[in-house]
N, CA, C and O atoms as a GROMACS GRO file, in nm:
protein
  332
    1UNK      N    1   0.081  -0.119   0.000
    1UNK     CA    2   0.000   0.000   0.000
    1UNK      C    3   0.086   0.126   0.000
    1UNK      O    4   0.032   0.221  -0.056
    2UNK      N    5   0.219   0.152   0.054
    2UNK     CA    6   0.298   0.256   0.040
    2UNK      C    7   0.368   0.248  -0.092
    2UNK      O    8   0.378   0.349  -0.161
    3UNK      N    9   0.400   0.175  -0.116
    3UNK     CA   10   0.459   0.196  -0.227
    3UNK      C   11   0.388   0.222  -0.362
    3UNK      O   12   0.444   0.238  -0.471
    4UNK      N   13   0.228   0.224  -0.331
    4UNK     CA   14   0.111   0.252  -0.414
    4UNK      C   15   0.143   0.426  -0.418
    4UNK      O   16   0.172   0.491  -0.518
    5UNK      N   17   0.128   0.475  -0.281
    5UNK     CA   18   0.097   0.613  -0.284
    5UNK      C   19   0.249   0.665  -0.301
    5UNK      O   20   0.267   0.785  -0.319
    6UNK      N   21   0.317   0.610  -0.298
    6UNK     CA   22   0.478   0.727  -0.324
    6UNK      C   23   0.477   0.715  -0.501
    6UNK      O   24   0.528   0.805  -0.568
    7UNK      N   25   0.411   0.593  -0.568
    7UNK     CA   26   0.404   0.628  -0.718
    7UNK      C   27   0.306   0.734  -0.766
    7UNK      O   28   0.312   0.820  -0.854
    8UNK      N   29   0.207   0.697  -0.671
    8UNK     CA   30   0.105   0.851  -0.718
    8UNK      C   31   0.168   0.980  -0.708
    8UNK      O   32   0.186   1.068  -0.792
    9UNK      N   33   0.212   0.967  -0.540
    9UNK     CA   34   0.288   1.098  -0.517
    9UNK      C   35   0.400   1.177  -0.653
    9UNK      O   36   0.419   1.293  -0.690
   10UNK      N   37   0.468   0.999  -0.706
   10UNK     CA   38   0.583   1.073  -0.764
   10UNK      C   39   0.483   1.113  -0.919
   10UNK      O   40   0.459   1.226  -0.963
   11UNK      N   41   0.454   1.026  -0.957
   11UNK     CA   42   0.398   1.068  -1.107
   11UNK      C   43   0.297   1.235  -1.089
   11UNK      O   44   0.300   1.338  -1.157
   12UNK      N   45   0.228   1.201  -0.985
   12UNK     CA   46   0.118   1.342  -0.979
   12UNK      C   47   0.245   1.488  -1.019
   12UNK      O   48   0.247   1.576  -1.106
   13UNK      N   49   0.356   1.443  -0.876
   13UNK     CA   50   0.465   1.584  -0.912
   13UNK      C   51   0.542   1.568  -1.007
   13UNK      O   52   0.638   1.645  -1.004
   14UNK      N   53   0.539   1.482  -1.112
   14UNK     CA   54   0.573   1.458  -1.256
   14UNK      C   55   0.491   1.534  -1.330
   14UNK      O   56   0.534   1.630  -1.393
   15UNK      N   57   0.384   1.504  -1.331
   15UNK     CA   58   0.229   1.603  -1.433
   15UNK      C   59   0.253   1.720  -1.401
   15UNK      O   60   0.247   1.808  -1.487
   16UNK      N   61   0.285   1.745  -1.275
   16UNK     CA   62   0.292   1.912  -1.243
   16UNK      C   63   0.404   1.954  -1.287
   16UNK      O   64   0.416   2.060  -1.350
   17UNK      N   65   0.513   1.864  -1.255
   17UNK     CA   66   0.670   1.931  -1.342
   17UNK      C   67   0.634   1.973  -1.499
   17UNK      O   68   0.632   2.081  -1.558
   18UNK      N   69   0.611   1.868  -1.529
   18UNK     CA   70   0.612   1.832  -1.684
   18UNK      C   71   0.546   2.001  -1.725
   18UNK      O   72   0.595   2.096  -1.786
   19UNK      N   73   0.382   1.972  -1.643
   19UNK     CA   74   0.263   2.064  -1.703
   19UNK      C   75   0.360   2.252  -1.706
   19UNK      O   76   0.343   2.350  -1.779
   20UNK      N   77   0.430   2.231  -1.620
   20UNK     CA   78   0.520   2.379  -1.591
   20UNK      C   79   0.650   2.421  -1.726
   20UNK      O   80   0.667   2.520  -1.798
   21UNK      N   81   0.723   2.286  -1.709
   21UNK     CA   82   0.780   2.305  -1.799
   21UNK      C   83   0.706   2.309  -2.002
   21UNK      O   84   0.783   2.290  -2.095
   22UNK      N   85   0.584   2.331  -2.020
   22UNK     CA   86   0.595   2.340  -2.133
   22UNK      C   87   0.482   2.472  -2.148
   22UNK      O   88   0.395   2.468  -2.235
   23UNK      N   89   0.492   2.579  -2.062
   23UNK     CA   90   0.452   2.684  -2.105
   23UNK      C   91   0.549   2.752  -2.193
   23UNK      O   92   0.490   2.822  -2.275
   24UNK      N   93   0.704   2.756  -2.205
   24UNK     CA   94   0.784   2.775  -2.248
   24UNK      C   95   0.715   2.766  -2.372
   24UNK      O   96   0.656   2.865  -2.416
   25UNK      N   97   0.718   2.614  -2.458
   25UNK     CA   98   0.628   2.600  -2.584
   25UNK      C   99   0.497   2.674  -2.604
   25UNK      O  100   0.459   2.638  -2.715
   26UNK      N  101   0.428   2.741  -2.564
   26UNK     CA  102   0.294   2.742  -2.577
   26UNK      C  103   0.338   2.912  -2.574
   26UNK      O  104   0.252   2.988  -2.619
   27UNK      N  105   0.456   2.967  -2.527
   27UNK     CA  106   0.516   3.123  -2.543
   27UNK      C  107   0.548   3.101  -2.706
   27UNK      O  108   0.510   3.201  -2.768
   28UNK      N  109   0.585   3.035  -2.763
   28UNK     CA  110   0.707   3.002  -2.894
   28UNK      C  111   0.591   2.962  -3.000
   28UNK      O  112   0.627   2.963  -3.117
   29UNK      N  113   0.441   2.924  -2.970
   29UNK     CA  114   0.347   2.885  -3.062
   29UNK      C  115   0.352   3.032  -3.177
   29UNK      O  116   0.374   3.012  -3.296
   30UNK      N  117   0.332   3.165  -3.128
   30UNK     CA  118   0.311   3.279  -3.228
   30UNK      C  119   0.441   3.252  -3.305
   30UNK      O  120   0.440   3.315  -3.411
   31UNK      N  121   0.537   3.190  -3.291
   31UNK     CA  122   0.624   3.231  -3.413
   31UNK      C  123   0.646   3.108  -3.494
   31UNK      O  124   0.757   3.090  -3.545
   32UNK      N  125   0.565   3.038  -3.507
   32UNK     CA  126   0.595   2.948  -3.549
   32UNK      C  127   0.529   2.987  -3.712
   32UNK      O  128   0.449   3.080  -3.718
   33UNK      N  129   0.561   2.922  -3.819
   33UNK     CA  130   0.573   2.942  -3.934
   33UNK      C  131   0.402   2.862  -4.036
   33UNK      O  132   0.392   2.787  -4.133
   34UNK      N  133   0.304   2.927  -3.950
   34UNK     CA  134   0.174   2.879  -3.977
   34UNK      C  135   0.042   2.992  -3.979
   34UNK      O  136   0.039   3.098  -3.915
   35UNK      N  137  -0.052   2.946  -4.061
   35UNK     CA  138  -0.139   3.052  -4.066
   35UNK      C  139  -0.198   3.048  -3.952
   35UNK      O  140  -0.213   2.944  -3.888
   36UNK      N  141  -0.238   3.167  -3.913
   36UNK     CA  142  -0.286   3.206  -3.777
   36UNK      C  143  -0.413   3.085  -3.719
   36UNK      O  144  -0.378   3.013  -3.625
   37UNK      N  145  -0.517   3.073  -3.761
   37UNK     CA  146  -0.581   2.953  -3.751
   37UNK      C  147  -0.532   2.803  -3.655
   37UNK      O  148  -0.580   2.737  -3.563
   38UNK      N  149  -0.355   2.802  -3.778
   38UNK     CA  150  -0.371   2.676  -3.711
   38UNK      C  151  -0.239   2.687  -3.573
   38UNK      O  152  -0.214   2.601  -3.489
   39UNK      N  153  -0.170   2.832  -3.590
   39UNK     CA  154  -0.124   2.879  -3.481
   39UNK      C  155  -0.250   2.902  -3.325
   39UNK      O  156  -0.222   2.902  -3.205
   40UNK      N  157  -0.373   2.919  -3.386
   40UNK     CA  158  -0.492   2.952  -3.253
   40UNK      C  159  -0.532   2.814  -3.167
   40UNK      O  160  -0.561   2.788  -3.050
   41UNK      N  161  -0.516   2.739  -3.298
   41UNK     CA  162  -0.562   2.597  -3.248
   41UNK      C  163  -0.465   2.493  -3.195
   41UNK      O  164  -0.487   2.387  -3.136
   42UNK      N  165  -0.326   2.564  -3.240
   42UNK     CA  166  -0.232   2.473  -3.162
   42UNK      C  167  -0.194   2.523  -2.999
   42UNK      O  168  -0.175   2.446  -2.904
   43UNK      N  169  -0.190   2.635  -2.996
   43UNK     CA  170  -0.208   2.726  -2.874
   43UNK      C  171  -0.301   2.716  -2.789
   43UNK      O  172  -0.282   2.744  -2.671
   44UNK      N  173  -0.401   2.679  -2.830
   44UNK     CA  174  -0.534   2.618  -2.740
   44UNK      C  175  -0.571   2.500  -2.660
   44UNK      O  176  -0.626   2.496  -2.550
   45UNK      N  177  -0.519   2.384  -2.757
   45UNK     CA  178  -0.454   2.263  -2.748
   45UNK      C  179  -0.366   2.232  -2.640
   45UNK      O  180  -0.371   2.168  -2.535
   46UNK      N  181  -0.282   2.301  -2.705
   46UNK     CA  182  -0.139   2.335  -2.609
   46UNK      C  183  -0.156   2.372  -2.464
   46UNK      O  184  -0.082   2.318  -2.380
   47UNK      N  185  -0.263   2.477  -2.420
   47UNK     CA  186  -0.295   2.525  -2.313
   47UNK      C  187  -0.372   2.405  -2.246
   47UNK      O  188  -0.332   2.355  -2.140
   48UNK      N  189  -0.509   2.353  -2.328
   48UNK     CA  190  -0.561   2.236  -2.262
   48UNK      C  191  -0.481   2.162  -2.178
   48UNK      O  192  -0.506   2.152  -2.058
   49UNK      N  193  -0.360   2.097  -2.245
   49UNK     CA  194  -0.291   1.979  -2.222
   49UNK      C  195  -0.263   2.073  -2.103
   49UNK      O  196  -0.350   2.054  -2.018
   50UNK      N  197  -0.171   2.170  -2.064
   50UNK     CA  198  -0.093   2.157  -1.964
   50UNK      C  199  -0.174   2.218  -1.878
   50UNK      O  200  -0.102   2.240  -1.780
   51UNK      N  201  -0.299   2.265  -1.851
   51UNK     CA  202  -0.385   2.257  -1.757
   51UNK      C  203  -0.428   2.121  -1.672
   51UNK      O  204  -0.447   2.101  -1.552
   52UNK      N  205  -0.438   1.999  -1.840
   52UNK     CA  206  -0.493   1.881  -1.775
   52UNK      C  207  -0.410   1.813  -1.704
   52UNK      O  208  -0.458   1.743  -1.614
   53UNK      N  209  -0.235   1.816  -1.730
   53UNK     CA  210  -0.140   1.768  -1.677
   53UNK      C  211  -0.134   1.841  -1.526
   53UNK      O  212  -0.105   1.777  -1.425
   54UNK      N  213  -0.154   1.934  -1.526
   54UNK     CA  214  -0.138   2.010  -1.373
   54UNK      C  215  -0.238   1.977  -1.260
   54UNK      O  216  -0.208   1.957  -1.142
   55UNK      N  217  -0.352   1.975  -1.310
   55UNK     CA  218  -0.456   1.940  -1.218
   55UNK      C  219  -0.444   1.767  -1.223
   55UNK      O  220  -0.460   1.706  -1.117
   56UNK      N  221  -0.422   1.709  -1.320
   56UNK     CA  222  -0.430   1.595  -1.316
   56UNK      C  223  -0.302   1.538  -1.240
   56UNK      O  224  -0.322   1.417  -1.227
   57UNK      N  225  -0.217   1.561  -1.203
   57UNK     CA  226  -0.124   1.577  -1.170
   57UNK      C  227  -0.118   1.618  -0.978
   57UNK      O  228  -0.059   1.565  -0.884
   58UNK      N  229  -0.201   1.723  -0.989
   58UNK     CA  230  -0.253   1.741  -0.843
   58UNK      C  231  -0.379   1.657  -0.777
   58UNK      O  232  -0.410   1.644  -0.659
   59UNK      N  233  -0.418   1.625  -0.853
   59UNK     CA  234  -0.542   1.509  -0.812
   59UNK      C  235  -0.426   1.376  -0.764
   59UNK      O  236  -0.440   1.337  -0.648
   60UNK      N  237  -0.322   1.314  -0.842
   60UNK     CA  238  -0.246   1.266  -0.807
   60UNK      C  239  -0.141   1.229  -0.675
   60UNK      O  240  -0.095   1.125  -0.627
   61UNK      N  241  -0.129   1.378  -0.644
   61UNK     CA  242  -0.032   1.440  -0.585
   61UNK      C  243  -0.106   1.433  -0.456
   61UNK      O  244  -0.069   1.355  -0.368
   62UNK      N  245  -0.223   1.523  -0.441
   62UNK     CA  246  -0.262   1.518  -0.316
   62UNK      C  247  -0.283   1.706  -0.297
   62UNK      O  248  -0.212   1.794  -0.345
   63UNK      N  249  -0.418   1.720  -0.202
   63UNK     CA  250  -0.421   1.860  -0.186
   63UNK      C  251  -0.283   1.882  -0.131
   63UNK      O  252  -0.209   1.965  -0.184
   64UNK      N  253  -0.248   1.816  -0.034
   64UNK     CA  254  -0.089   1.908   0.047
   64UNK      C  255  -0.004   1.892  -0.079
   64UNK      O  256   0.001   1.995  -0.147
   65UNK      N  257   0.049   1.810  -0.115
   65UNK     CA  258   0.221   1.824  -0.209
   65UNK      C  259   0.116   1.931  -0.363
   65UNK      O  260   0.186   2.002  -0.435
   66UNK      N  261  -0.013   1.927  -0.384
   66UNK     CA  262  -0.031   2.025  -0.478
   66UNK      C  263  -0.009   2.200  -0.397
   66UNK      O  264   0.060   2.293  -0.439
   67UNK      N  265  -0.079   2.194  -0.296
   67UNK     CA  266  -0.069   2.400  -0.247
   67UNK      C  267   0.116   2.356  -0.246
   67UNK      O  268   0.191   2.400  -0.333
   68UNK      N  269   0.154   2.284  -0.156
   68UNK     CA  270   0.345   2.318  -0.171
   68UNK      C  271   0.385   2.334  -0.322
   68UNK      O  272   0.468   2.422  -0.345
   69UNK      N  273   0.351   2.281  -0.396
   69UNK     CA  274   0.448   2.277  -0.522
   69UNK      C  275   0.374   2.457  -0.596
   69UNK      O  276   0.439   2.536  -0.664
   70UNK      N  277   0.247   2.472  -0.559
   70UNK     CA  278   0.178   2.591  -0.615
   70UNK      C  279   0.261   2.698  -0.520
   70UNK      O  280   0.288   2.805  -0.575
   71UNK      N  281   0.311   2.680  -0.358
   71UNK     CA  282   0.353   2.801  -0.299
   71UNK      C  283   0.490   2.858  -0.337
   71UNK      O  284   0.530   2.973  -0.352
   72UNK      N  285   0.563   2.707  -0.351
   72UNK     CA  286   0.706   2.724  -0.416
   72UNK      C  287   0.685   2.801  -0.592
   72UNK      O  288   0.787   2.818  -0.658
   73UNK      N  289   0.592   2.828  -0.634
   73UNK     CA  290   0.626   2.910  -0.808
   73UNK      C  291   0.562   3.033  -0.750
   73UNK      O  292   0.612   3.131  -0.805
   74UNK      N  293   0.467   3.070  -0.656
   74UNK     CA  294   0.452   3.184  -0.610
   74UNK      C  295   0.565   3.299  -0.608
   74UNK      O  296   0.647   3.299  -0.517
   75UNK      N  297   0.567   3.387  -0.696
   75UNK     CA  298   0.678   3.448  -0.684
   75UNK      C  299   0.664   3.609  -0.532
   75UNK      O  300   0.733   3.709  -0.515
   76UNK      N  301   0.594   3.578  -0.489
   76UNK     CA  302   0.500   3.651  -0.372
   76UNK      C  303   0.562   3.546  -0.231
   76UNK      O  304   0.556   3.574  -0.112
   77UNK      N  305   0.594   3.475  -0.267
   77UNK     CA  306   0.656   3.386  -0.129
   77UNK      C  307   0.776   3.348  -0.129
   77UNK      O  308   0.822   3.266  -0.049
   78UNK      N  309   0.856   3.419  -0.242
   78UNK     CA  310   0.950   3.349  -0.282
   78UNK      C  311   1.143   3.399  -0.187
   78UNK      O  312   1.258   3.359  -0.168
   79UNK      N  313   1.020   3.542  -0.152
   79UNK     CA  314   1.160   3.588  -0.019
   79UNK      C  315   1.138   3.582   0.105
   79UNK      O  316   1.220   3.628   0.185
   80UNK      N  317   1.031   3.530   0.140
   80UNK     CA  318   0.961   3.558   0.276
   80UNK      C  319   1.068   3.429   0.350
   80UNK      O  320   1.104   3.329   0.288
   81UNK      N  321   1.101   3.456   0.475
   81UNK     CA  322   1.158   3.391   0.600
   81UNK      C  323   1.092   3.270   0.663
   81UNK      O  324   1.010   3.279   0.754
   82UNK      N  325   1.140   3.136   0.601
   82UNK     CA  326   1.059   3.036   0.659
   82UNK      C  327   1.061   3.003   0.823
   82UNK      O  328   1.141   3.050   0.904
   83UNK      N  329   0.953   2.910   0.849
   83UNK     CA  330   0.913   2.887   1.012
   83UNK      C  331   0.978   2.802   1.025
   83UNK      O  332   0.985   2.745   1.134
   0.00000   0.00000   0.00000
């Protein structure tokens, strides 16, 4: 049974890594070398997915390791003096 929930744990903060790292792509969609159309629809797409990876990912994860991994990109918490 533990070793059930440390794979959820790890894959959920996998979906959330993953889902973070590919806003990068979804910045780089406008220049890509396509008529606007199918630049709107890949950008849309694009956004879906890494919404579904994040939440899906936090459903995974668990309310606690999802608010930690959301407080750590907070750039509003990011100098404050821990307890």
């Amino acid at each position: 049974m533990q070793d059930k929930a440390k794979a959820r744990l790890k894959l959920g903060v996998a979906g959330m890594v993953i889902s973070m790292l590919m806003w990068p792509l979804l910045a780089g969609v406008p220049f890509l070398p396509l008529p606007a159309r199918a630049k709107a629809a890949i950008g849309i797409a694009l956004f879906a997915l890494i919404e579904v990876l994040f939440w899906g990912g936090a459903l995974l994860a668990g309310k606690e390791a999802a608010q930690r991994y959301r407080d750590k990109l907070d750039p509003r918490t990011w100098f404050r003096k821990r307890k």
